[in-house]
C-alpha positions in Angstrom: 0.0 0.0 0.0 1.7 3.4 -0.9 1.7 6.5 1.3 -1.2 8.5 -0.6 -3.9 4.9 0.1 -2.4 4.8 3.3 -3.1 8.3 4.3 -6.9 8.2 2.5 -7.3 5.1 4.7 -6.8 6.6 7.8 -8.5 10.1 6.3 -11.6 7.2 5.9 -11.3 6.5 9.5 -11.7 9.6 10.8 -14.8 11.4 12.3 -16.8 14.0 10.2 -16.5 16.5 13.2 -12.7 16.1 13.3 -13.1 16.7 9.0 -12.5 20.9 9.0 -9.3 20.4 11.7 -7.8 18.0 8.8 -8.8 20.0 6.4 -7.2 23.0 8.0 -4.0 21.0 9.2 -3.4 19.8 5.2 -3.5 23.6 4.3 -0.8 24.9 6.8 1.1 21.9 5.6 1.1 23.2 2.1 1.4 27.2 3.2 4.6 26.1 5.1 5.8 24.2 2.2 5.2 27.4 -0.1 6.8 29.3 2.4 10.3 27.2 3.0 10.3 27.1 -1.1 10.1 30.7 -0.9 12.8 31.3 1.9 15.2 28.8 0.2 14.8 31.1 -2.9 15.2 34.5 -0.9 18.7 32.9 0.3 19.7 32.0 -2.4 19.0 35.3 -4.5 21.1 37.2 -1.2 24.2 34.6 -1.6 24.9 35.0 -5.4 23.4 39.2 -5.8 27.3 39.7 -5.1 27.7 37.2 -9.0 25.0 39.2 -10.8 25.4 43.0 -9.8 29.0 43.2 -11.9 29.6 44.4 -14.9 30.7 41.5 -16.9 27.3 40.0 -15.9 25.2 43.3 -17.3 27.6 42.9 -21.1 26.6 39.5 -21.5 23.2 39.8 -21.0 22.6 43.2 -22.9 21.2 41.6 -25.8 18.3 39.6 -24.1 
């Protein structure tokens, strides 16, 4: 049984009152992934700024 039929298994299982608190637990799941993805870009944007702001970077690039 994979992860995903595991997971609708036990989502199966669980009480319709306990539904919205699932509901609302997979949402903050998928806002923190957005948000790491987002960090993880920030970072890396910061780390090579110091690459991109030269000149050499601005000639070869004039013609896009």
């Amino acid at each position: 049984m994979t992860q995903k039929e595991l997971i609708i298994k036990r989502i199966e299982e669980v009480p319709n009152a306990l539904l919205g608190e699932l509901a609302d637990f997979l949402r903050f799941l998928k806002m923190k992934a957005a948000e790491e993805k987002s960090s993880s870009a920030l970072m890396s944007e910061s780390s090579l700024k110091k690459d991109w702001l030269r000149p050499e970077e601005d000639e070869a690039w004039k013609d896009l």
